[in-house]
C-alpha positions in Angstrom: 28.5 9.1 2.4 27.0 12.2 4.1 23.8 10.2 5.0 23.4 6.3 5.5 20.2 5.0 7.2 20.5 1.2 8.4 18.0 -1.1 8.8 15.7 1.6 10.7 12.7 0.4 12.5 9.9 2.9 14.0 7.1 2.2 16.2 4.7 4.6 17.9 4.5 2.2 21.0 5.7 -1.2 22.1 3.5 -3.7 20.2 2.0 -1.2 17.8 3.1 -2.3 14.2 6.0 -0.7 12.7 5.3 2.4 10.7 8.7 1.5 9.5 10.3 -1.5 9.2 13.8 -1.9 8.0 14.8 0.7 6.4 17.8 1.1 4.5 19.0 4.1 2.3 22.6 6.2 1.0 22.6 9.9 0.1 26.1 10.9 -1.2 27.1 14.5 -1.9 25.5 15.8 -5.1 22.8 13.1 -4.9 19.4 14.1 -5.1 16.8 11.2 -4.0 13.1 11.5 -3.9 11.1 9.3 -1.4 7.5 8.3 -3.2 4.8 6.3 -1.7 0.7 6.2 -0.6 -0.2 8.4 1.9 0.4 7.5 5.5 3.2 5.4 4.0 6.0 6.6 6.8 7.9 9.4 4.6 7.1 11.9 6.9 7.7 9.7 9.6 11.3 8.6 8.5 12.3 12.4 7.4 11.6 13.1 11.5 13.8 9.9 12.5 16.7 11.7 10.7 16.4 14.8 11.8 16.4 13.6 15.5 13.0 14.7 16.0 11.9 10.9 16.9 13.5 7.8 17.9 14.1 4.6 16.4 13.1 1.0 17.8 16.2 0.4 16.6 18.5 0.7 13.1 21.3 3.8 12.6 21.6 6.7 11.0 24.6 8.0 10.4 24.8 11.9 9.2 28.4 12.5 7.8 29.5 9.3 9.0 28.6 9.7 12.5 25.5 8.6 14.2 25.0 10.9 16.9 25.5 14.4 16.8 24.1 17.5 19.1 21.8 19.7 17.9 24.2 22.6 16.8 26.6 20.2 14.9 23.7 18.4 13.3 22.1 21.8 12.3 25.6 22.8 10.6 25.2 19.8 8.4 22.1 19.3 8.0 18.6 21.6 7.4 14.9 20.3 6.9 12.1 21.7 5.2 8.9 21.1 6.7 5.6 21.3 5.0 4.8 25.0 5.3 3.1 25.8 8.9 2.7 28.0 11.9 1.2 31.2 12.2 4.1 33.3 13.5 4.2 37.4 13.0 7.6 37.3 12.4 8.8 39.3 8.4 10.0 36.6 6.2 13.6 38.1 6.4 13.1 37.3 10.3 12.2 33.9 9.2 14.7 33.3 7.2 17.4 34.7 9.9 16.6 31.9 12.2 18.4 29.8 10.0 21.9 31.4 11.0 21.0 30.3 14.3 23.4 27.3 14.6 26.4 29.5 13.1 26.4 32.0 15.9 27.7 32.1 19.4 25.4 31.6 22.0 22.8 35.0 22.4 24.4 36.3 20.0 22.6 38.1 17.3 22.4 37.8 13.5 25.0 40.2 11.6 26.1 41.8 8.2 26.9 38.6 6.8 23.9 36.9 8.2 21.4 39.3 6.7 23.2 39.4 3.3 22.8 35.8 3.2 19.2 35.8 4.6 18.4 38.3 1.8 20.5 36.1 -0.8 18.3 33.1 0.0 15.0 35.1 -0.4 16.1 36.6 -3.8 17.2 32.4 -4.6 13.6 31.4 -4.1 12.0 34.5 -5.8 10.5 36.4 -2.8 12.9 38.9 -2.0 10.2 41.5 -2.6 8.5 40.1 0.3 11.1 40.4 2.7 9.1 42.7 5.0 5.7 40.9 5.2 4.8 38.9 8.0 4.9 35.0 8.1 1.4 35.0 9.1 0.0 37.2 6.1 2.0 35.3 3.5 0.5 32.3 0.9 1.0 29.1 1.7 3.4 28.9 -1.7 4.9 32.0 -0.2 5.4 30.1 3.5 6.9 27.2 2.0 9.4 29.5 -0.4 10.2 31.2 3.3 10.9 28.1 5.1 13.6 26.7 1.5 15.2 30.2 1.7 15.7 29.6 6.1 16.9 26.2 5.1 19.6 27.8 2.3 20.5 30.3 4.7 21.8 27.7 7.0 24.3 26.4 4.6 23.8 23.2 5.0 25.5 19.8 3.0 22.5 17.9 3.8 18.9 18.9 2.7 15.7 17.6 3.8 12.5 18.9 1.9 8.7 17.2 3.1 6.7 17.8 -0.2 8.1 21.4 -1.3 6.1 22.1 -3.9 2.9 21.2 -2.5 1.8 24.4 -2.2 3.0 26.2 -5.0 1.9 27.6 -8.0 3.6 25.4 -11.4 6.0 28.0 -12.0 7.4 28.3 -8.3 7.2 24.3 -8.5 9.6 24.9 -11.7 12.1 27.2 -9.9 12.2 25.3 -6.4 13.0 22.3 -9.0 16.2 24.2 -10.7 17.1 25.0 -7.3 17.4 21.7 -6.3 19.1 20.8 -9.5 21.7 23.1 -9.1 22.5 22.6 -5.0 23.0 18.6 -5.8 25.4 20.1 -9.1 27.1 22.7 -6.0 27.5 19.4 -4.0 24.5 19.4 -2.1 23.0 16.3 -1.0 19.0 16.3 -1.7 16.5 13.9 0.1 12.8 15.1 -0.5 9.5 13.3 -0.3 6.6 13.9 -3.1 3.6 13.0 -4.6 4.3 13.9 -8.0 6.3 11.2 -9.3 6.7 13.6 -12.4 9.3 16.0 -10.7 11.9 12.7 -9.7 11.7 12.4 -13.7 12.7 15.9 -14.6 15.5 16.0 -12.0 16.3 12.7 -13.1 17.1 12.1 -9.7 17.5 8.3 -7.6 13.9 7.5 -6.1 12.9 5.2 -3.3 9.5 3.8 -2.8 7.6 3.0 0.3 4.8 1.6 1.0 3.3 0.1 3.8 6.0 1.5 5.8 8.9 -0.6 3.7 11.3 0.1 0.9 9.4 -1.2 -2.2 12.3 -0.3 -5.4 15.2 2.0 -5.4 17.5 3.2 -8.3 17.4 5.5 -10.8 14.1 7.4 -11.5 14.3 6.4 -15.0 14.2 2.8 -13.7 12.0 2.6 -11.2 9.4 5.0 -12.0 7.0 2.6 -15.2 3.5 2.0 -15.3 3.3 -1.2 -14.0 5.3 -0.5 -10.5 3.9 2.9 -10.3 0.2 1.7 -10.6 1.1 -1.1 -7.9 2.6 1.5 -5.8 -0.8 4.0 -5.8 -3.4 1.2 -6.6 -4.1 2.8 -9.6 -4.1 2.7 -12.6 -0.8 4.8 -14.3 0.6 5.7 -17.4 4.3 6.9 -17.7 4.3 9.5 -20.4 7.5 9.8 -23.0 8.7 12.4 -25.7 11.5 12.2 -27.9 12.0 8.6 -25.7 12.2 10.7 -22.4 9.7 10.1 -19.7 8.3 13.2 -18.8 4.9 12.5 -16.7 2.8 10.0 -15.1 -0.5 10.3 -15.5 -3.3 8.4 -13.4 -5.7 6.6 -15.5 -9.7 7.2 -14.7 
């Protein structure tokens, strides 16, 4: 299991309540899971608990079977996608070079291979032609195609994407979902949060729902994602939308 989270409980401060409260959840290699739920439900929250990047009240969280790794060994394993930020001069390419960080020796700087790979990444998410333009004068579609490309670049077994496509155009949402599809079928393990319950559908991938800062369903997307438990999820109204007996899109209901 190259990710197993146990019974994981967050807190901002002692005698706050729990923005997460018992969490428990398996990624295996070639898994691809998508974490749903409300806004200010945690799923930002528990991506940053398993990245190292906050705490736990308590729970584990085991990363190739381990539960505590340094920074370098956690970054060969693992990668994370933020939502697309920062206002850095840096060229995409540069951008995308940090990613080789945790493969070379200390001051070391990027080589051959490194750049071929940066460039490879850049030409996986469609922006090679933008190699030379500054972070800062980029889209936010073309920010968050940047930051997927550092995160291939880095090689990783473990992915971990906060909202990809929430910035991007439908055809870039369409090739950042093939991309996905095909890591998880290279072996790649895939944990992502969205809002678009849609795109756990047509990657027919295993889903998770939060809300209120604890696991609501799990399983199969299939499964899990029907009108009644999606419209219980969002308070909403929602209809799950089928062709040829395939469900395709869930559509809010005004």
């Amino acid at each position: 299991m190259i990710l197993s989270v146990e019974q994981l409980v967050y807190r901002r401060a002692t005698g706050q309540p729990a923005i997460l409260d018992g969490i428990d959840l398996a990624l295996d290699t070639g898994d691809v899971l998508c974490l749903l739920g409300p806004n200010g439900t945690g799923k930002t929250t528990l991506l940053r608990c398993l990245i190292g990047a906050l705490q736990p009240e308590r729970g584990c969280v085991r990363i190739d079977g381990v539960a505590q790794h340094d920074a370098r060994k956690r970054a060969l394993i693992l990668a994370y996608v933020p939502q697309a930020a920062g206002d850095s001069g840096l060229s995409l390419l540069d951008i995308v070079l940090m990613g080789r960080t945790p493969h070379l020796r200390p001051l070391a700087t990027p080589g051959t291979r490194d750049r071929q790979l940066a460039h490879e990444a850049l030409q996986r998410v469609g922006i090679s032609r933008l190699a030379d333009r500054p972070f800062n004068r980029a889209s936010g579609g073309e920010r968050q195609l940047a930051l997927i490309a550092r995160a291939l670049a880095q090689q990783p077994r473990l992915l971990l994407l906060d909202e990809p496509t929430a910035s991007l155009d439908l055809g870039n949402q369409a090739r950042v979902l093939r991309m996905i599809r095909d890591l998880a079928a290279d072996g790649l393990a895939v944990l992502l949060t969205t809002h678009q319950p849609e795109h756990a559908l047509l990657l027919r991938s295993l889903v998770v729902t939060l809300a209120g800062g604890r696991v609501g369903a799990c399983g199969p997307a299939t499964e899990v994602l029907q009108g009644p438990s999606l419209s219980a999820l969002y308070q909403t109204p929602v209809e799950v939308i089928s062709h040829h007996g395939v469900p395709l899109a869930c559509v809010p209901l005004l």
